[in-house]
Biopython code that builds the backbone (N, CA, C, O; Angstrom):
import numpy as np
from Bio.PDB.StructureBuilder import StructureBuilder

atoms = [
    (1, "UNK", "N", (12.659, 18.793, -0.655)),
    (1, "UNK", "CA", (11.279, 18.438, -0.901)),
    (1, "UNK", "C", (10.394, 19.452, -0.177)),
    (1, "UNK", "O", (10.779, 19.881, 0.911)),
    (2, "UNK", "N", (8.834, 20.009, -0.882)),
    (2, "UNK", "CA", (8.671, 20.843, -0.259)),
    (2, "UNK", "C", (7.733, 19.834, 0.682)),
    (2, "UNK", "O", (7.529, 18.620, 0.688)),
    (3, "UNK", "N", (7.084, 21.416, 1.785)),
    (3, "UNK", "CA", (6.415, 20.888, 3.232)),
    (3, "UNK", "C", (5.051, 20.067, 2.642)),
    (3, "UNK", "O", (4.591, 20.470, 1.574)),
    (4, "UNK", "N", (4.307, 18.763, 3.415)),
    (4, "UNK", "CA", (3.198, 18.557, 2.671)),
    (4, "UNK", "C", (2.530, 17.988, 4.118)),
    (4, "UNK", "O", (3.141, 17.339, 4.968)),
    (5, "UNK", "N", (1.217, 18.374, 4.167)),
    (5, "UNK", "CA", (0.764, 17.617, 5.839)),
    (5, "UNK", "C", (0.439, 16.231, 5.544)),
    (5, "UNK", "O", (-0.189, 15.693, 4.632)),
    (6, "UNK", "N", (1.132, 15.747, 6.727)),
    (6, "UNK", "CA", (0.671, 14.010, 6.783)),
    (6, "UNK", "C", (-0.837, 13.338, 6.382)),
    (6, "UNK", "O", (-0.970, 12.163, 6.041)),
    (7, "UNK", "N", (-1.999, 14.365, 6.497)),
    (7, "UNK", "CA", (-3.066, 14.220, 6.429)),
    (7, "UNK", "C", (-3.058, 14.349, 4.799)),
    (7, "UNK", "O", (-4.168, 14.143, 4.307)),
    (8, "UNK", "N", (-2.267, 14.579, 4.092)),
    (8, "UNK", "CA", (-2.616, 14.533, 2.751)),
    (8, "UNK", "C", (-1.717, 13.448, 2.145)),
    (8, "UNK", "O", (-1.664, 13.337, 0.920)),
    (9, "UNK", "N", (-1.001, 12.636, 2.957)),
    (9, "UNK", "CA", (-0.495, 11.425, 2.589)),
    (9, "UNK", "C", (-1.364, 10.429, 2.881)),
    (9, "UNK", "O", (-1.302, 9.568, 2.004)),
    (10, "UNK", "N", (-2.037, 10.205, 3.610)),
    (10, "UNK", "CA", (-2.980, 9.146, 4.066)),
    (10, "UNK", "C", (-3.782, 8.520, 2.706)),
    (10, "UNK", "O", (-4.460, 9.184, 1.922)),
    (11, "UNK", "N", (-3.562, 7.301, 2.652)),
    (11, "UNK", "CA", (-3.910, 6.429, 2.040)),
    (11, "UNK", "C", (-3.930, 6.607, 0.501)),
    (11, "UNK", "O", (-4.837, 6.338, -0.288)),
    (12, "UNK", "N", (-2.386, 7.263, 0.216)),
    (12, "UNK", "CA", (-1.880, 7.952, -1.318)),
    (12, "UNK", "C", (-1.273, 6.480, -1.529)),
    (12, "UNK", "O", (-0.842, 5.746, -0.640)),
    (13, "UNK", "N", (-1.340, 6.191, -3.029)),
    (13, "UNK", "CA", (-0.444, 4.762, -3.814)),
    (13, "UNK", "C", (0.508, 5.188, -3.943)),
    (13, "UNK", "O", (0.685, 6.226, -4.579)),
    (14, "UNK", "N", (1.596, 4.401, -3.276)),
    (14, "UNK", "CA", (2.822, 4.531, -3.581)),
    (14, "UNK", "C", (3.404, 3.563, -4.740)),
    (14, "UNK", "O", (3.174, 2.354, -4.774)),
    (15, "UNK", "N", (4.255, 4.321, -5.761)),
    (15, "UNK", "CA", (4.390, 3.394, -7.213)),
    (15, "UNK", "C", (6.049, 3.588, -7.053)),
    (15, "UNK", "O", (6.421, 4.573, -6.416)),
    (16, "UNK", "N", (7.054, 2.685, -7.606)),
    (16, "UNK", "CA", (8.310, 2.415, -7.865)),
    (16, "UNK", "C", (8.274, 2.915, -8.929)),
    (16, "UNK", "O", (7.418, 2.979, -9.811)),
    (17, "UNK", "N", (9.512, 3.371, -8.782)),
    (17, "UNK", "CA", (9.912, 3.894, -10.537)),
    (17, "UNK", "C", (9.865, 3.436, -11.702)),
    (17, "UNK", "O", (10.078, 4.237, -12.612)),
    (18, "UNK", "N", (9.590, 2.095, -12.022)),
    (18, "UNK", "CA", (9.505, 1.245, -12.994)),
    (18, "UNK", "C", (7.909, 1.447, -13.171)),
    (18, "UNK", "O", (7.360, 0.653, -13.935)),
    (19, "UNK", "N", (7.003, 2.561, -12.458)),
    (19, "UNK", "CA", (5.431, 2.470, -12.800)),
    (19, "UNK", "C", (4.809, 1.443, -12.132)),
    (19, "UNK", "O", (3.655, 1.367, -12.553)),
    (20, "UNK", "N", (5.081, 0.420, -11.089)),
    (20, "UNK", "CA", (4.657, -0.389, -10.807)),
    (20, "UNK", "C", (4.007, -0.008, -9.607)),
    (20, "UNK", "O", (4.758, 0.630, -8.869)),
    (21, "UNK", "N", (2.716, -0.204, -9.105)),
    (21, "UNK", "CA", (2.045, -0.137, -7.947)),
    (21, "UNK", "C", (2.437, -0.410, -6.670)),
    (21, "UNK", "O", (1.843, -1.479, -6.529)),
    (22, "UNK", "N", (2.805, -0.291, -5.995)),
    (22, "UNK", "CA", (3.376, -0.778, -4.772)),
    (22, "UNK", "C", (2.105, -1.395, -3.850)),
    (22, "UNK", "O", (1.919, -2.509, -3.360)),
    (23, "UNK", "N", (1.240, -0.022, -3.842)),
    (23, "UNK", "CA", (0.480, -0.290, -2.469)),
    (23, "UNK", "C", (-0.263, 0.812, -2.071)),
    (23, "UNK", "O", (-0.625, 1.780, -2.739)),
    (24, "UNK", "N", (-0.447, 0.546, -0.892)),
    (24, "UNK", "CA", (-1.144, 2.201, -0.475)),
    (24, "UNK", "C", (-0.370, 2.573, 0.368)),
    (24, "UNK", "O", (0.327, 1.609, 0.685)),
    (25, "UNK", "N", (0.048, 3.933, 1.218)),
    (25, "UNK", "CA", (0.395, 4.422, 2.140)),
    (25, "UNK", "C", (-0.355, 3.852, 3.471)),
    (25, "UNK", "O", (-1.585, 3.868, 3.509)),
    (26, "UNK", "N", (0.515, 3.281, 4.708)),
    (26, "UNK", "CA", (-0.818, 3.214, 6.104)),
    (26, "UNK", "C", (-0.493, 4.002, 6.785)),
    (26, "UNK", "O", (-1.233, 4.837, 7.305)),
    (27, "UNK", "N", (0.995, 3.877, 6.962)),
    (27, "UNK", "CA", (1.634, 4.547, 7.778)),
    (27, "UNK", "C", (2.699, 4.752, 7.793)),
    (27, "UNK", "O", (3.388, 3.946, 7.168)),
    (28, "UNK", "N", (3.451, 5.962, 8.523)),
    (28, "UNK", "CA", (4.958, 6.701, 8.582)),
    (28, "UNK", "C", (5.851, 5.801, 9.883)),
    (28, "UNK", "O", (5.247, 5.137, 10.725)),
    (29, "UNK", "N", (7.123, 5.908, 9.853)),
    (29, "UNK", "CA", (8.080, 5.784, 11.020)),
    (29, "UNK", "C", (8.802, 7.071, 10.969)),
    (29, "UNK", "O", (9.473, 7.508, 10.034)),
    (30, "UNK", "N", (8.480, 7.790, 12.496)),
    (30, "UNK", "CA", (9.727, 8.602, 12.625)),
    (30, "UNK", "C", (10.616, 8.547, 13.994)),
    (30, "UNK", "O", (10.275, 7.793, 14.905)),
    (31, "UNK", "N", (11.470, 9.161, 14.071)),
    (31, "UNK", "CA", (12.575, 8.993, 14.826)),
    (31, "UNK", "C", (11.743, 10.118, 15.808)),
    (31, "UNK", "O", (11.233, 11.196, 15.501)),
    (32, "UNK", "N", (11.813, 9.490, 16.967)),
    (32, "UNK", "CA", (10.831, 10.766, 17.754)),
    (32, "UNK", "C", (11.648, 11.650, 18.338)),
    (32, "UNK", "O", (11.118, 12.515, 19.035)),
    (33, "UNK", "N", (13.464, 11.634, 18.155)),
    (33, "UNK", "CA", (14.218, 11.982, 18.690)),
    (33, "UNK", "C", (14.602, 13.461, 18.149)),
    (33, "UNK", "O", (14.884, 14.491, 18.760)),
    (34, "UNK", "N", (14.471, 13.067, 16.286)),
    (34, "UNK", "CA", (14.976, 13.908, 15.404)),
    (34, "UNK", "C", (13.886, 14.453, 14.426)),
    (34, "UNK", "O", (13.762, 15.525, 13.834)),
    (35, "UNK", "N", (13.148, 13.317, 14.481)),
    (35, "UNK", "CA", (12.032, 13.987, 13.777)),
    (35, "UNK", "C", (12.181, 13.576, 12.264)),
    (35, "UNK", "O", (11.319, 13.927, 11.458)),
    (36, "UNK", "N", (12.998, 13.018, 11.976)),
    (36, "UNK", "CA", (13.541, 12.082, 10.969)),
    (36, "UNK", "C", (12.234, 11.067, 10.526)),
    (36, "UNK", "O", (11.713, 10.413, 11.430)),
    (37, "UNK", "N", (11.690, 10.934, 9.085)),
    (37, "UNK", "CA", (11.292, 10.272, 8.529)),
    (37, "UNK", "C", (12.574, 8.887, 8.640)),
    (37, "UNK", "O", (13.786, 8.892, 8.424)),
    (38, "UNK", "N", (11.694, 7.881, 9.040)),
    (38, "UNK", "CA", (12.120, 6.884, 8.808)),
    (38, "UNK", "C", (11.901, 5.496, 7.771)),
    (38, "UNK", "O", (12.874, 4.984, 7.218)),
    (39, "UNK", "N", (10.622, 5.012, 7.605)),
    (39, "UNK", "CA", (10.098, 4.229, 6.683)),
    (39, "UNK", "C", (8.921, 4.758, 6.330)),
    (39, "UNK", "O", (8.699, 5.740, 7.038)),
    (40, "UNK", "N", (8.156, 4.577, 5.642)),
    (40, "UNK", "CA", (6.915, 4.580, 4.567)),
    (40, "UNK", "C", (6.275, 2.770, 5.167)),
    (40, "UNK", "O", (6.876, 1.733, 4.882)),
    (41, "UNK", "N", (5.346, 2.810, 5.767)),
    (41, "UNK", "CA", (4.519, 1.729, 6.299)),
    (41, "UNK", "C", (3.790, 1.554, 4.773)),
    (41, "UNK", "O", (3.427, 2.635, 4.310)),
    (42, "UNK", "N", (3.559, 0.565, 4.057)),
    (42, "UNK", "CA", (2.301, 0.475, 2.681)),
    (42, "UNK", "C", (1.818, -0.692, 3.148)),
    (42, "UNK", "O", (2.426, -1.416, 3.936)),
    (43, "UNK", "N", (0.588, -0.940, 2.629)),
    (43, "UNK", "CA", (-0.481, -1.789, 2.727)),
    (43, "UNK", "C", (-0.147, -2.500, 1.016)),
    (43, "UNK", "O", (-0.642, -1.836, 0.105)),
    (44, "UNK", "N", (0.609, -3.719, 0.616)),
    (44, "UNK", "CA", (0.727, -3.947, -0.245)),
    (44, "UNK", "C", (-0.159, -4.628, -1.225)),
    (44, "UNK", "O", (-0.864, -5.619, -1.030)),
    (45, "UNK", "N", (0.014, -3.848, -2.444)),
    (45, "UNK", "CA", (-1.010, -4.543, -3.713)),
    (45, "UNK", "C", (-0.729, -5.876, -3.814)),
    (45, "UNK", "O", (0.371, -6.410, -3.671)),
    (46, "UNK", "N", (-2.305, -6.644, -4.193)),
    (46, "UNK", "CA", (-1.974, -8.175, -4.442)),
    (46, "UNK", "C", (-1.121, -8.631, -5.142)),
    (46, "UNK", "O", (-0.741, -9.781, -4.921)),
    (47, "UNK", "N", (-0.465, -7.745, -6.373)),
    (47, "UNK", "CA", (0.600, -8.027, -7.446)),
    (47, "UNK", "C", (1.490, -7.689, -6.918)),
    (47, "UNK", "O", (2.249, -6.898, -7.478)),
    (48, "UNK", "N", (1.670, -8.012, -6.027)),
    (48, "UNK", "CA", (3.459, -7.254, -5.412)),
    (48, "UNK", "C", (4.544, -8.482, -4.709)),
    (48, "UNK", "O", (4.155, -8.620, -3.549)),
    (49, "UNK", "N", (5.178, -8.975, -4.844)),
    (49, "UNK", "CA", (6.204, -9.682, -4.406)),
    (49, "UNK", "C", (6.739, -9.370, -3.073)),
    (49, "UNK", "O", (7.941, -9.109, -3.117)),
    (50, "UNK", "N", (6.258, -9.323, -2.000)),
    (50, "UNK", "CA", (6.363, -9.061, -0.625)),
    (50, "UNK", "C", (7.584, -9.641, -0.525)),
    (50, "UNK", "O", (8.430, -8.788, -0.260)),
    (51, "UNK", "N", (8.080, -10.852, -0.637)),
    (51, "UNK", "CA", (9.706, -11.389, -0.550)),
    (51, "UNK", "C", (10.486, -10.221, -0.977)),
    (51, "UNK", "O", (11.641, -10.632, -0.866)),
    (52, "UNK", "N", (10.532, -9.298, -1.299)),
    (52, "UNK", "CA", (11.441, -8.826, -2.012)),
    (52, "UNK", "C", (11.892, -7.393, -1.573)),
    (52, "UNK", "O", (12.846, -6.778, -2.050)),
    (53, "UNK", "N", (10.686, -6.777, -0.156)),
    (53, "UNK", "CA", (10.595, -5.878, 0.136)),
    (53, "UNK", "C", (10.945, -6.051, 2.033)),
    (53, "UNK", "O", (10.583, -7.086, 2.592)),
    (54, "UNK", "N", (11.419, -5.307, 2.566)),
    (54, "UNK", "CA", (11.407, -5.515, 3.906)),
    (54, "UNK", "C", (10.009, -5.694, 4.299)),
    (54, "UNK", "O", (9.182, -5.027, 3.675)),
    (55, "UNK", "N", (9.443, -6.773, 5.571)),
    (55, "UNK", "CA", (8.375, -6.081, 5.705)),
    (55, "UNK", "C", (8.200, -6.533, 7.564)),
    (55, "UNK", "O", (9.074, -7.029, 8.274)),
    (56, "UNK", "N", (6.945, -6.195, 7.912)),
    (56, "UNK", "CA", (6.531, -5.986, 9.143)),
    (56, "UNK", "C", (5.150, -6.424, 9.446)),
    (56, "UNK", "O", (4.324, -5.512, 9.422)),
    (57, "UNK", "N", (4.672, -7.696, 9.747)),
    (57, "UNK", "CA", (3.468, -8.243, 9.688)),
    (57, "UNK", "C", (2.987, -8.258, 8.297)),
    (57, "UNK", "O", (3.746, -8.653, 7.412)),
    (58, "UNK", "N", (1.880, -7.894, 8.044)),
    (58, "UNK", "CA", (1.394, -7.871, 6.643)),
    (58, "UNK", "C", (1.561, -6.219, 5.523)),
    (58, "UNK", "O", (1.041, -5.734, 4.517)),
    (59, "UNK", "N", (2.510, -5.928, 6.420)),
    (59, "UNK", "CA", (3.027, -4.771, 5.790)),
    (59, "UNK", "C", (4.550, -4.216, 5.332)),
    (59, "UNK", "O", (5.582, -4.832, 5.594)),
    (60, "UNK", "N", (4.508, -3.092, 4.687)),
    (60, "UNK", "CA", (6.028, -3.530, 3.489)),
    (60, "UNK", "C", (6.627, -2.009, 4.040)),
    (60, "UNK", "O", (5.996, -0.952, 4.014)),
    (61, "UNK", "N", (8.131, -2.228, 4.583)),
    (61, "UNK", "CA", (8.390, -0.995, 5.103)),
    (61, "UNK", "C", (9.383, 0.089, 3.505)),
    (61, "UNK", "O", (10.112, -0.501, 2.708)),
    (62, "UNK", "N", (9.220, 1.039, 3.463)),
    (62, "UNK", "CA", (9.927, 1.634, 2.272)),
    (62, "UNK", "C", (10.740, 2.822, 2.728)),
    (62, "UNK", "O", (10.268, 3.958, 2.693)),
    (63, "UNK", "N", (12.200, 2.513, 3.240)),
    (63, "UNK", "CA", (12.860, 3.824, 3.769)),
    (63, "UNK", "C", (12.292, 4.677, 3.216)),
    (63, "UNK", "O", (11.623, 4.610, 2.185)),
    (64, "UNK", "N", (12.586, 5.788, 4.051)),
    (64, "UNK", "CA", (12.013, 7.071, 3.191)),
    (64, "UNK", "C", (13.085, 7.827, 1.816)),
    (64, "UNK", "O", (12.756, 8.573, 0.894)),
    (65, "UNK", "N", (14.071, 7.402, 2.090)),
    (65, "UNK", "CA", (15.324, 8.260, 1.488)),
    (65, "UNK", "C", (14.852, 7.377, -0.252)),
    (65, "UNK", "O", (15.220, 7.727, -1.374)),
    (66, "UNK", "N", (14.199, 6.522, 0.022)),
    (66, "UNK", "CA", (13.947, 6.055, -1.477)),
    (66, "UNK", "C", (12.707, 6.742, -2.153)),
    (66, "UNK", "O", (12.334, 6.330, -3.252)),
    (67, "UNK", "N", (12.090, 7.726, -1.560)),
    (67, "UNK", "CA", (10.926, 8.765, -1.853)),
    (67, "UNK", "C", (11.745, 9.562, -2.975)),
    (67, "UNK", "O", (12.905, 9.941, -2.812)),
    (68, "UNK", "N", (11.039, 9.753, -4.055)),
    (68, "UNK", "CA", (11.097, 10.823, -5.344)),
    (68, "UNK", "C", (11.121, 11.432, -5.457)),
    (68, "UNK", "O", (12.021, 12.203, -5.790)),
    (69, "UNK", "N", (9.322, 11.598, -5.094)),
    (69, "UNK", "CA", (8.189, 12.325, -5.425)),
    (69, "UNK", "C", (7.024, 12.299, -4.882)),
    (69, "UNK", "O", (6.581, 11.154, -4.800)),
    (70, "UNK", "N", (6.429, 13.008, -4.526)),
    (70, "UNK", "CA", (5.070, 12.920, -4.083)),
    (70, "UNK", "C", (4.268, 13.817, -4.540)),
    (70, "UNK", "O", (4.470, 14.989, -4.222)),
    (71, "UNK", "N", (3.072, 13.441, -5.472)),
    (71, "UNK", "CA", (2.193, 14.372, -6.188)),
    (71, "UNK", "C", (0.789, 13.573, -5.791)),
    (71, "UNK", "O", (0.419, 13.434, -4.625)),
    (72, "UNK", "N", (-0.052, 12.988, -7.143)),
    (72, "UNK", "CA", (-0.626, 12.571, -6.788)),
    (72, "UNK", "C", (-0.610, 10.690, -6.642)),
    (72, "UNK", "O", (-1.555, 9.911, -6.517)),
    (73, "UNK", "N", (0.521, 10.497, -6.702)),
    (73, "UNK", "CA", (1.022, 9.168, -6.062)),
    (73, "UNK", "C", (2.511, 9.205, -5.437)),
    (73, "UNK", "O", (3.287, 9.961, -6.021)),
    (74, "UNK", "N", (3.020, 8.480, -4.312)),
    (74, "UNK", "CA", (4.640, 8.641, -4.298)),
    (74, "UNK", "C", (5.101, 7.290, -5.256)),
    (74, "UNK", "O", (4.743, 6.163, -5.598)),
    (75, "UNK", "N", (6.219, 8.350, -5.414)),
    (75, "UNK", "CA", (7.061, 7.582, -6.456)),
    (75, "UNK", "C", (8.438, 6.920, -5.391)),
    (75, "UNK", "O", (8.814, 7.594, -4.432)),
    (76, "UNK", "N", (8.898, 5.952, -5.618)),
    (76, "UNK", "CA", (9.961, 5.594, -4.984)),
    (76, "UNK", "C", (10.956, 4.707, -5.613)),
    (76, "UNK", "O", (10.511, 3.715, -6.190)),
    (77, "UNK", "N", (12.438, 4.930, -5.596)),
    (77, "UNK", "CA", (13.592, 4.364, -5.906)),
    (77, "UNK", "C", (12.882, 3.287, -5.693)),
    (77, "UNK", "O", (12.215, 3.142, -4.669)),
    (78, "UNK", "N", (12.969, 2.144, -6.931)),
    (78, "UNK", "CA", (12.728, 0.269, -6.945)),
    (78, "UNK", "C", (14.176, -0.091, -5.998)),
    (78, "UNK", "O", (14.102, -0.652, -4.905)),
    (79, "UNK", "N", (15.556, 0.364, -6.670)),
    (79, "UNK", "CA", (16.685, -0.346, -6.268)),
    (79, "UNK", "C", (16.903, 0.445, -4.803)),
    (79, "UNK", "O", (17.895, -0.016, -4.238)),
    (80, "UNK", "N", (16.379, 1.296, -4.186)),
    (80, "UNK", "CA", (16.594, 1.844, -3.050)),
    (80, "UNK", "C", (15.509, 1.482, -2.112)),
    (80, "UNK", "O", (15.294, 2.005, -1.018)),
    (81, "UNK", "N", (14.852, 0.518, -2.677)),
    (81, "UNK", "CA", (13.182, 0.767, -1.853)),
    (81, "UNK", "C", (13.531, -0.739, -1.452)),
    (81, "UNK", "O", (13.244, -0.976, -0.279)),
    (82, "UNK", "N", (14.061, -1.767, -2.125)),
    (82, "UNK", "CA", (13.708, -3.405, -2.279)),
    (82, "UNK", "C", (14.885, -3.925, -0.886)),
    (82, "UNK", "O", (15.756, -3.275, -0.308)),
    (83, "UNK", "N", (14.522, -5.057, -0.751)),
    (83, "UNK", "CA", (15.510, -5.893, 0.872)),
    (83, "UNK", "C", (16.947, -5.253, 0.503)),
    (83, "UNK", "O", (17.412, -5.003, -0.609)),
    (84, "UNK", "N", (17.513, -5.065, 1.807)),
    (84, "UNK", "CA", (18.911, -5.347, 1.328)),
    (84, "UNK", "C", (19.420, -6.443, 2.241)),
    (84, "UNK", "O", (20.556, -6.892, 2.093)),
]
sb = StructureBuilder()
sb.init_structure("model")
sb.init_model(0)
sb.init_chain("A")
sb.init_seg("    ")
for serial, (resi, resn, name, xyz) in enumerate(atoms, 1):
    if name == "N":
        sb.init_residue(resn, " ", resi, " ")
    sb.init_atom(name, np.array(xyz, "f"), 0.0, 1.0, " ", f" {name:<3s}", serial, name[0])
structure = sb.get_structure()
């Protein structure tokens, strides 16, 4: 994936592969050790089934390894993104 600054992720919609809205971007997890992307923090859309997604207070965590794409929305694996 190429390089993209964090400042141009800020508050991008993140959509599942099925086209479905997820949410917005709030915030990143990284490994402060490795530097490793860890989750995708989203602020989830009212149409979204929060049961179904890990989440963290009122927010929905989305490993990163389920990332696509990032253009002008991220795209993310549904079956890689959802609880396990």
């Amino acid at each position: 994936m190429a390089k993209i600054f964090a400042k141009n992720l800020s508050k991008k919609n993140v959509m599942s592969s099925d086209g479905s809205i997820l949410g917005a971007l709030y915030n990143v997890v990284i490994d402060i050790r490795t530097g490793e992307l860890i989750n995708l923090v989203v602020k989830p859309d009212m149409s979204v089934d929060r049961n179904m997604y890990r989440a963290e207070g009122n927010y929905m965590l989305i490993p990163f390894g389920a990332v696509r794409a990032i253009k002008d929305v991220m795209v993310v694996d549904k079956t890689e993104a959802l609880k396990r």
